[in-house]
VEXDREN-2710 file (C-alpha; in Angstrom, 1 decimal):
% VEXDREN-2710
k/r/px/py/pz
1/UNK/-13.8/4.6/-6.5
2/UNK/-13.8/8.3/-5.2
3/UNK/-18.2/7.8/-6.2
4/UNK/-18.8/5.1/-4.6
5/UNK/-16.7/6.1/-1.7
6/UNK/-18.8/9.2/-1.6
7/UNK/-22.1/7.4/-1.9
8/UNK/-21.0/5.5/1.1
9/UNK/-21.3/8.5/3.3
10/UNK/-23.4/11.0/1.5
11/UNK/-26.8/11.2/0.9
12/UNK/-28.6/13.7/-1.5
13/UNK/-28.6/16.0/1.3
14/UNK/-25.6/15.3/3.4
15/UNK/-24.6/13.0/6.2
16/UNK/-27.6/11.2/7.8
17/UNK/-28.4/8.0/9.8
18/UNK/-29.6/7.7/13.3
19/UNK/-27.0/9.8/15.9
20/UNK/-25.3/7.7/18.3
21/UNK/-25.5/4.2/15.7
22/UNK/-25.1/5.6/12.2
23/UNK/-23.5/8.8/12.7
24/UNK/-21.7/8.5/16.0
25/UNK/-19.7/11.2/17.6
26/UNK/-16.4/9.9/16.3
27/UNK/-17.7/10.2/12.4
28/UNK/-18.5/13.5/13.1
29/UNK/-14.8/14.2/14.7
30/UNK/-13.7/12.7/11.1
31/UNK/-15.9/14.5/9.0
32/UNK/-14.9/17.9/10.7
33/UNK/-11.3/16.8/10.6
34/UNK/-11.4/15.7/7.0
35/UNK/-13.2/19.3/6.1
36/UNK/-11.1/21.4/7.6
37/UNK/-7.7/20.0/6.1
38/UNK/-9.5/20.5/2.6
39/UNK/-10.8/24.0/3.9
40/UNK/-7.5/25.9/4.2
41/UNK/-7.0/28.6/7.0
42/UNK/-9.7/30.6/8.3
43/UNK/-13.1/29.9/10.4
44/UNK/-15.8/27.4/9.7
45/UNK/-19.0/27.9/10.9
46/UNK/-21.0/25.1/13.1
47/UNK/-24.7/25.7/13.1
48/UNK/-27.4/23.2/14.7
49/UNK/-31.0/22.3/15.2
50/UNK/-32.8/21.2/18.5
51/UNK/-32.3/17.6/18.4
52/UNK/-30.5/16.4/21.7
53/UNK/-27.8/14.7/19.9
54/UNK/-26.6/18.2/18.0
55/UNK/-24.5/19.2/20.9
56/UNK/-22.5/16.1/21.4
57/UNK/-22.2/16.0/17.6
58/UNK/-21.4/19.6/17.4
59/UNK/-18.6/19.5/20.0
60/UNK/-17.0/16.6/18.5
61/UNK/-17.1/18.0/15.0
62/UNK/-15.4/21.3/16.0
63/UNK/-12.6/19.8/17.5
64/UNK/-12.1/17.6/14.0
65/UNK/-12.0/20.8/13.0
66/UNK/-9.6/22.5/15.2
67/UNK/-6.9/18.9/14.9
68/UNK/-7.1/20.0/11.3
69/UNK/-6.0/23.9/12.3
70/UNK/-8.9/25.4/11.5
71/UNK/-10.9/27.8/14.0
72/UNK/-14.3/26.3/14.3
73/UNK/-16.9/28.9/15.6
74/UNK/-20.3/28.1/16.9
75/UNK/-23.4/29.5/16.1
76/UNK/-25.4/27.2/18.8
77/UNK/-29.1/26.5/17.1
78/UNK/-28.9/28.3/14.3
79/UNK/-31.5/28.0/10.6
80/UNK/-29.9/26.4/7.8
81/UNK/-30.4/29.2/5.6
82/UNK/-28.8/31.3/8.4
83/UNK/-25.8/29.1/8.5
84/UNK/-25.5/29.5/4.9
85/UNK/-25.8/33.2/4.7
86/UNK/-23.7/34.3/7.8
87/UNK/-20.9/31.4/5.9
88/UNK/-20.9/34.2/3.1
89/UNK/-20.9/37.2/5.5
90/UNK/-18.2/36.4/7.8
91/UNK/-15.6/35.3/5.1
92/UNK/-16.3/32.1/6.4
93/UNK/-14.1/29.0/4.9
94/UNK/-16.6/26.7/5.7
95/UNK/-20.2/26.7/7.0
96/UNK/-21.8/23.2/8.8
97/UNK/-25.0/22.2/9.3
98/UNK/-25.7/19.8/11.9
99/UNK/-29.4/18.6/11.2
100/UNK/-31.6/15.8/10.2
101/UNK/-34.1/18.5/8.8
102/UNK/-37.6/17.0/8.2
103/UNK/-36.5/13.7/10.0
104/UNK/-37.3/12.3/13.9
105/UNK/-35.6/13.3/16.6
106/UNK/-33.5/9.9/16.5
107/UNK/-31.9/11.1/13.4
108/UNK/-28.9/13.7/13.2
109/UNK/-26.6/14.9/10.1
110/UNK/-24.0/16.9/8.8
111/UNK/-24.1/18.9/5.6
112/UNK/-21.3/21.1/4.5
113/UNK/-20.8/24.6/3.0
114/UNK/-18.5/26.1/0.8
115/UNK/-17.2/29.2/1.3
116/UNK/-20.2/30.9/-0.9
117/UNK/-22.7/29.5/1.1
118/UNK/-23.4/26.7/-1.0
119/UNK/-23.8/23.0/-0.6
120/UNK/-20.3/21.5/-1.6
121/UNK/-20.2/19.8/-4.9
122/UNK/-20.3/16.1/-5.3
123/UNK/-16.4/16.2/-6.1
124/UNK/-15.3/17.8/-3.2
125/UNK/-17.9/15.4/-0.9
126/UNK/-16.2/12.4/-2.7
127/UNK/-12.4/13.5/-1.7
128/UNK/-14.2/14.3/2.3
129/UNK/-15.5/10.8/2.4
130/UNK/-12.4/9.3/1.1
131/UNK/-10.4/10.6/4.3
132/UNK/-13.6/10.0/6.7
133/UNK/-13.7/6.3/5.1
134/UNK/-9.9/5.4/5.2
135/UNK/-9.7/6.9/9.3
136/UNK/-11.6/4.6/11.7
137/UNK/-9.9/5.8/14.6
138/UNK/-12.5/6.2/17.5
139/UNK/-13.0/9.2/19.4
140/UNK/-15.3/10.4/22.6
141/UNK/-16.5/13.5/23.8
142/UNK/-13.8/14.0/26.3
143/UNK/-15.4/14.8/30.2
144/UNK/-15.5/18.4/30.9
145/UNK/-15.2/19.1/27.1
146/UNK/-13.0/22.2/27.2
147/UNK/-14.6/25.4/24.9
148/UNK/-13.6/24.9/21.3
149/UNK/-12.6/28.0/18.9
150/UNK/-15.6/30.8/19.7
151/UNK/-18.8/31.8/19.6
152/UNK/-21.2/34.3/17.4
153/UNK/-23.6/35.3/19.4
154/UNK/-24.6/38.3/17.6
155/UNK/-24.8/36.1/14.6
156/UNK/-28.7/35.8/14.7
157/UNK/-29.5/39.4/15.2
158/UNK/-27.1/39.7/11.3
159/UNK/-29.2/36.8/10.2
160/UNK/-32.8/38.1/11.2
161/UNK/-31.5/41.9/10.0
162/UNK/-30.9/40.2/6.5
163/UNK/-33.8/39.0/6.8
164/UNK/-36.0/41.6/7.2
165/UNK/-34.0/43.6/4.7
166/UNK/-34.6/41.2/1.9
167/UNK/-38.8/43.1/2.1
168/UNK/-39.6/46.7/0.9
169/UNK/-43.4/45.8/1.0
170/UNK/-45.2/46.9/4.2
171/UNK/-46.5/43.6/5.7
172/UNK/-48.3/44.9/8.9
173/UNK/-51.6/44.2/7.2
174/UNK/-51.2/41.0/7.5
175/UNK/-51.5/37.8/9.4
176/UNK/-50.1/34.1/10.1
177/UNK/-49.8/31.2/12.0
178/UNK/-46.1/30.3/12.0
179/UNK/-45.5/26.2/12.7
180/UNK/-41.7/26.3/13.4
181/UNK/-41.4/22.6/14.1
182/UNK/-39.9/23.0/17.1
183/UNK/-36.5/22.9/15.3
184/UNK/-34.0/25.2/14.4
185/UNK/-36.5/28.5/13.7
186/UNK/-38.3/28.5/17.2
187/UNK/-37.1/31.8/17.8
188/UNK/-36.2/32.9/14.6
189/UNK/-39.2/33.0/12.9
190/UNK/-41.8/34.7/14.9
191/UNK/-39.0/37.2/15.8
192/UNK/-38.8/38.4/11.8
193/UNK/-41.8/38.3/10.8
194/UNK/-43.0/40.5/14.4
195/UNK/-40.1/42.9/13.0
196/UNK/-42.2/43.3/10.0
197/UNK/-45.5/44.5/11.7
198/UNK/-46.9/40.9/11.0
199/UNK/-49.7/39.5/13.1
200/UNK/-48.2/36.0/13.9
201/UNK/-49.1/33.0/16.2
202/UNK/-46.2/30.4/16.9
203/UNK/-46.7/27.0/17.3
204/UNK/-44.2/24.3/17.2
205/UNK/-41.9/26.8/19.3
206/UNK/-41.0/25.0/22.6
207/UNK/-38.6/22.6/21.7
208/UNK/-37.7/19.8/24.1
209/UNK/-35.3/17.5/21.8
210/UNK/-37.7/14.8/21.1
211/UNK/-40.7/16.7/19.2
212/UNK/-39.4/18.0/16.5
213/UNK/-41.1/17.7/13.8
214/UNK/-43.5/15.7/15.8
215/UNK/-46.7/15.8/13.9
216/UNK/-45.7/19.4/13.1
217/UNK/-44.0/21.7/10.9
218/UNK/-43.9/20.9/6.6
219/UNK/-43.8/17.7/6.8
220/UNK/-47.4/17.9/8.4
221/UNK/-48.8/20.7/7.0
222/UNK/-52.0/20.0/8.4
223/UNK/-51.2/21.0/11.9
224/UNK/-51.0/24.3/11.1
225/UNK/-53.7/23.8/8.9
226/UNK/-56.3/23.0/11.3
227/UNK/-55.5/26.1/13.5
228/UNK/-55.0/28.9/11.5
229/UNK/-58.7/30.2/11.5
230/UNK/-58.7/31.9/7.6
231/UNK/-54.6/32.9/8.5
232/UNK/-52.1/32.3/6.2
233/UNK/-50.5/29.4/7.6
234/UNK/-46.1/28.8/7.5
235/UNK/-45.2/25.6/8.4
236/UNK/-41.1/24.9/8.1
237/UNK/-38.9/22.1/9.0
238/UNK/-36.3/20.7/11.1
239/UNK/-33.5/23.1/10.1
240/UNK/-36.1/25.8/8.7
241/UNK/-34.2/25.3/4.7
242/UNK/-38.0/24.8/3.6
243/UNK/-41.7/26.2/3.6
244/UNK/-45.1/24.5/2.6
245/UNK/-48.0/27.3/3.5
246/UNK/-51.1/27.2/4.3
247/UNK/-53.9/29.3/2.5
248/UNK/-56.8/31.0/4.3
249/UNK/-59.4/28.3/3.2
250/UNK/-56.9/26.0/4.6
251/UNK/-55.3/24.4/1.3
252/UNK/-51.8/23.3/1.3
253/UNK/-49.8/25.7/-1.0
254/UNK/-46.7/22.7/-1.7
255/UNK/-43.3/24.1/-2.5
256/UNK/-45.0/23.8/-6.9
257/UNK/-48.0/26.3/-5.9
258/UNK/-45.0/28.5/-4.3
259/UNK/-42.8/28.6/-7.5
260/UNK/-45.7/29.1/-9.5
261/UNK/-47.1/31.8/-7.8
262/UNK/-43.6/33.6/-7.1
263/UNK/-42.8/32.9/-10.7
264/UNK/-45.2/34.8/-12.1
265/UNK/-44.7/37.9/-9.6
266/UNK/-41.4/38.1/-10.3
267/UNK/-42.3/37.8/-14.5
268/UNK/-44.9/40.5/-13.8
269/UNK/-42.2/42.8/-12.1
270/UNK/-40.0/41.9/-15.4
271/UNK/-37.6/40.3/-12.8
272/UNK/-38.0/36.7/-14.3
273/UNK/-34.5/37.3/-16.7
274/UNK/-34.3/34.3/-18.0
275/UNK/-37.7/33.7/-18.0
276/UNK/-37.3/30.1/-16.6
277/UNK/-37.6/28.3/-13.2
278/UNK/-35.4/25.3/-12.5
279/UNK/-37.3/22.7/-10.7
280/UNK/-37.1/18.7/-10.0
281/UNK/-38.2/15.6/-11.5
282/UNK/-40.6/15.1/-8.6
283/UNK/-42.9/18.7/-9.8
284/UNK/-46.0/18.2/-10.9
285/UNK/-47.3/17.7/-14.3
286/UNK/-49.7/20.5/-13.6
287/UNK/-46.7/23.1/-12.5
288/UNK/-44.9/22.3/-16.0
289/UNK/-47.9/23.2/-17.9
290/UNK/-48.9/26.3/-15.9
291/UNK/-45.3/27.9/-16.7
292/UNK/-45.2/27.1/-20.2
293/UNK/-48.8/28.7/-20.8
294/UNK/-47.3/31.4/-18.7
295/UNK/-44.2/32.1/-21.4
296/UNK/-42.1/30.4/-18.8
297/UNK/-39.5/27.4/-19.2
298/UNK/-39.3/24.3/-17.1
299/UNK/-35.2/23.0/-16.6
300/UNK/-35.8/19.3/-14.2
301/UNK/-33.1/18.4/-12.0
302/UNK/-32.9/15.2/-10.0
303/UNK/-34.1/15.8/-6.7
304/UNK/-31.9/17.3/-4.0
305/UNK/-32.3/21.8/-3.7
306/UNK/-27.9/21.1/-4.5
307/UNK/-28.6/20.3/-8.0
308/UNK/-31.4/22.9/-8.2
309/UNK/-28.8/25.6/-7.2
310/UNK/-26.1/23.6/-10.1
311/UNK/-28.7/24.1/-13.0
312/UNK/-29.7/27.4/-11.6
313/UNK/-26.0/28.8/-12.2
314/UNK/-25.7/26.9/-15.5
315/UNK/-28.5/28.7/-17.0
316/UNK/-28.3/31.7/-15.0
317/UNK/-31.9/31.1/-13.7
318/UNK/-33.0/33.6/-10.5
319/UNK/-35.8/31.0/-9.3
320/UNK/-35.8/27.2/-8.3
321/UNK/-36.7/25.1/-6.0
322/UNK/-38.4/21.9/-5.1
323/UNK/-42.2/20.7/-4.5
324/UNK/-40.9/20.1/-0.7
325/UNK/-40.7/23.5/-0.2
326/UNK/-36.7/24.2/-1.0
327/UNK/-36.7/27.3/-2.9
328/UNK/-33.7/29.0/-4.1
329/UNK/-33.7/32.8/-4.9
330/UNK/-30.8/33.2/-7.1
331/UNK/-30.5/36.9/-6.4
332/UNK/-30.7/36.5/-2.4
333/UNK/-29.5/33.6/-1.5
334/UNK/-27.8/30.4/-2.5
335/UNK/-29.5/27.4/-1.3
336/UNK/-33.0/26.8/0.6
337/UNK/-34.2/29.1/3.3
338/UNK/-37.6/28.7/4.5
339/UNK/-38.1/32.2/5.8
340/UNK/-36.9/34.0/3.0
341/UNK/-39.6/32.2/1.2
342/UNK/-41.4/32.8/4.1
343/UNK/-41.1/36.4/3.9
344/UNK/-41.1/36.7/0.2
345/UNK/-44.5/35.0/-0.6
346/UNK/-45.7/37.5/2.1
347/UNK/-44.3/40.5/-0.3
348/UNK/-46.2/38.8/-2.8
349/UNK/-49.9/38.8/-1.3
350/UNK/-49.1/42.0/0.7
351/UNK/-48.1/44.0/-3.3
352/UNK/-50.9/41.8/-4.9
353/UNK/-53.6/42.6/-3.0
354/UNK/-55.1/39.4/-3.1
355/UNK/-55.3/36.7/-0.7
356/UNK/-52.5/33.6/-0.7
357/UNK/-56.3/31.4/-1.4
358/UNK/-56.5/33.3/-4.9
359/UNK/-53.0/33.5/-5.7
360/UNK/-52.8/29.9/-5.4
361/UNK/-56.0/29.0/-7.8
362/UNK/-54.5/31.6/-10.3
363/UNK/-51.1/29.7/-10.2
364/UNK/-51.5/26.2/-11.6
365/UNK/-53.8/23.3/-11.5
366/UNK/-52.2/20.3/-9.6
367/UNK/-52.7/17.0/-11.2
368/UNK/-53.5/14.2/-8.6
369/UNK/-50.2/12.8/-7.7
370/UNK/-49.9/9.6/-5.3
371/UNK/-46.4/9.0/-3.3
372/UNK/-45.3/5.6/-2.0
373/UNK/-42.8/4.8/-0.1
374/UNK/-41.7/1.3/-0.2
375/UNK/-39.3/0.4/3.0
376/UNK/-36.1/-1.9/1.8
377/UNK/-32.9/-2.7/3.5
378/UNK/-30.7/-1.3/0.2
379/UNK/-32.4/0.8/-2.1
380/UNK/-30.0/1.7/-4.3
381/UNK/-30.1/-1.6/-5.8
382/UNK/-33.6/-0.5/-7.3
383/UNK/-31.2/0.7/-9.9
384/UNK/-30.0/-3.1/-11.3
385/UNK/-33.7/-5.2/-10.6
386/UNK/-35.0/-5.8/-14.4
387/UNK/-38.7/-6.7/-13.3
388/UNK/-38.9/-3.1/-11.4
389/UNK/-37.8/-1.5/-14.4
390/UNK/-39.9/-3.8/-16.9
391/UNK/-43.5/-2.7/-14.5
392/UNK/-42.3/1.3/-14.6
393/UNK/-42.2/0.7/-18.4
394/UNK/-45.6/-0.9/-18.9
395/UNK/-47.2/2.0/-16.4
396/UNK/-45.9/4.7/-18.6
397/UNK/-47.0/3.2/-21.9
398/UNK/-50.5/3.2/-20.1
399/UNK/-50.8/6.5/-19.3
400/UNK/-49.2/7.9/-22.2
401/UNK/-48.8/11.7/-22.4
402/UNK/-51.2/12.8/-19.9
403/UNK/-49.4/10.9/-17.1
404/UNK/-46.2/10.3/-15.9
405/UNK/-44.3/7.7/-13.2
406/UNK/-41.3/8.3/-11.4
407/UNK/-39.2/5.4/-9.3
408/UNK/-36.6/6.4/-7.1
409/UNK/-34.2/5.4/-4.2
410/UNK/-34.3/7.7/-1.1
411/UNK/-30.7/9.6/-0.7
412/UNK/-31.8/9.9/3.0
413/UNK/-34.1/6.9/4.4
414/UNK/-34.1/3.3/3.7
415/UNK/-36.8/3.5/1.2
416/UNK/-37.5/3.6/-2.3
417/UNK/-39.6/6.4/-3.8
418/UNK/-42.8/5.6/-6.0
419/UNK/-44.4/8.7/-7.6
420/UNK/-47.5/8.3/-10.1
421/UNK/-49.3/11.3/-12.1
422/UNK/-52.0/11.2/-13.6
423/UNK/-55.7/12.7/-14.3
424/UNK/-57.4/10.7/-12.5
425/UNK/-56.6/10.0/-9.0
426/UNK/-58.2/6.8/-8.3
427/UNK/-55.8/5.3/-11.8
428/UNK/-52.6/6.9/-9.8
429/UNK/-53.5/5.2/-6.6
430/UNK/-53.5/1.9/-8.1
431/UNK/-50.6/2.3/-10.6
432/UNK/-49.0/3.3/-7.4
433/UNK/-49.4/0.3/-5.4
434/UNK/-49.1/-2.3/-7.9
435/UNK/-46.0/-0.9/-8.9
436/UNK/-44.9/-0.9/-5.1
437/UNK/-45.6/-4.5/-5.0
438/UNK/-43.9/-5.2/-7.3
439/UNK/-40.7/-3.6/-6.1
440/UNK/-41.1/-5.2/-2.4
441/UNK/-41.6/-8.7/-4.2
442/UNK/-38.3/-7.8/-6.3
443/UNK/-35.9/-6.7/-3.6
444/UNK/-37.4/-9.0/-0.3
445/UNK/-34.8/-12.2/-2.3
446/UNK/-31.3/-11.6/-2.5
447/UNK/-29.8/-10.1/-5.7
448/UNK/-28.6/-13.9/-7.0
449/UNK/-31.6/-14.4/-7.7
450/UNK/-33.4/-11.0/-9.0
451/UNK/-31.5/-11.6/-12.1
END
């Protein structure tokens, strides 16, 4: 009961849905009163992004908060990763994060921290969504909204000093383009990295509420791509908790080139204790085999940086993270923040001596990989549809052990996830589509008669 419950509400990454019709400003009331009674006493920390809903969302989930008797304390727009780390730093109860991250401007959510920073474990989220679920009262944004609890505003300048402590290389040689997505980095990120003596160039850093992530940022790696002129190129997200770069010949380095090439810096440096990285089941073929040639094990998780971090402190592992550019430094930090990666892939080249262009063709060979994303009303029901499962099957007999396929139900969009590896990539491409059709075919009837 307590799973599906939690299922209900929670995603792989939190509370999403469009604001205003999935996630209204009374859920977010609940959800902040539900947290804070399971908090205890102390101060919770409410971050944001730019979307024009994160106010309205914000406000309403602080006062949840304060009902419950907890002293909510906003950060205003704040990086994930900075949310996460000034949690930790201020002795913080609770940290919130009140973001869609990579998603449209329509979109809003909420993902909670526990007191160490970290995203709260699917136990706790189940007993949350239990309370939010069995309290439908509605609530408004009352007029005038009177303050609620306080405000940090020195909270950025610890966050960006962190920051910029985290590098003992000298990085003034050096210089980027920085797409900050017009979300939740837009200052933040050409701020540090200026700190550092690096030449940068902002773009995607005048947001106006409806363009983030508007053809910008990681999920469009391109953009930055076709303007950084033989600069490294940094593109981050929504809510800045991941990095996909840019090389200078303008190839995407995806969040597998960046755990490859960090992997073995840190193994060089005899810092790579285990000598393991703990990655998803979405890396690529060719990451796998480039760390084991390397002396390095490969742990998969599901996908979701949460269960990255939960393998990471099972095996004591100091690096993870997750082809979309979530990567955990176990030593710095406990859950995805793009500029730390930002700022430690710079260390990297600026130590190396080599260009972010080499690093990457030293680091791995990526096998051709084709994503498709198949748009259905339910898609957890993927799970229970035979003939879906009965295709999968007769793909990976075909492509044996130089191959793979993967078929998965979005945690965060109405979509189901097709993923097809292979050698060559005109043999993905099609794998990948029939299986696709197959799975709108399957799920377009009802499930009386999939069966």
């Amino acid at each position: 009961m307590a799973s599906a419950s939690r299922q209900d509400l929670f995603g792989t990454d939190g509370i999403r849905g469009i604001a205003g019709r999935d996630l209204t400003a009374g859920l977010a009331f609940r959800v902040g009163k539900a947290a804070g009674k399971l908090a205890g006493d102390g101060r919770v920390l409410v971050g944001m992004d730019t979307r024009p809903s994160g106010p309205e969302l914000s406000y309403a989930l602080r006062s949840g908060l304060e009902s419950a008797g907890v002293e909510p304390v906003d950060l205003g727009v704040m990086p994930a990763g900075g949310i996460s780390h000034l949690t930790v730093a201020a002795g913080a109860v609770m940290g919130v994060v009140i973001s869609a991250s990579h998603n449209p401007a329509p979109y809003n959510g909420i993902k909670l921290l526990g007191s160490d920073g970290a995203k709260l474990g699917d136990h706790v989220e189940a007993e949350i969504a239990g309370r939010v679920l069995a309290d439908q009262r509605e609530w408004s944004v009352p007029d005038g909204g009177s303050l609620l609890g306080s405000e940090w505003s020195e909270g950025m300048e610890a966050y960006l000093d962190w920051l910029a402590g985290s590098v003992s290389a000298d990085l003034s040689g050096l210089s980027v383009v920085v797409d900050c997505a017009n979300g939740a980095a837009f200052a933040a990120a050409p701020r540090v990295l200026r700190s550092l003596g690096v030449e940068t160039e902002a773009t995607g850093a005048s947001p106006d509420g409806s363009n983030i992530n508007h053809r910008c940022g990681a999920t469009h790696p391109e953009w930055v791509a076709s303007i950084s002129g033989r600069r490294i190129g940094l593109a981050l997200d929504g809510d800045a908790d991941r990095l996909i770069a840019v090389d200078e010949s303008g190839e995407i380095v995806d969040g597998d080139f960046l755990m490859a090439i960090l992997a073995r810096h840190l193994q060089r440096d005899g810092r790579l204790q285990p000598p393991l990285v703990v990655a998803t089941v979405m890396s690529n073929l060719g990451f796998r085999l480039a760390m084991a040639s390397g002396g390095i094990d490969t742990a998969l998780t599901k996908v979701g940086d949460r269960y990255v971090r939960e393998e990471m402190v099972h095996r004591g592992a100091v690096l993870g993270g997750e082809q979309s550019g979530h990567i955990i430094f176990g030593n710095l930090a406990v859950t995805g923040d793009g500029l730390l990666t930002a700022l430690q892939l710079l260390e990297v080249v600026a130590l190396s001596g080599k260009s972010l262009a080499e690093l990457r063709s030293e680091a791995m060979e990526r096998f051709p990989q084709v994503l498709v994303n198949v748009e259905v009303d339910r898609p957890r029901e993927v799970e229970g549809v035979p003939e879906v499962w009965e295709a999968v099957a007769r793909v990976g007999e075909d492509l044996g052990e130089t191959g793979r396929v993967l078929v998965r139900p979005s945690g965060t969009e109405p979509l189901v996830r097709v993923m097809v590896e292979c050698r060559e990539s005109g043999l993905a491409t099609r794998y990948a589509a029939a299986l696709a059709e197959v799975i709108a075919a399957a799920m377009d009837r009802p499930a009386t008669e999939r069966n």
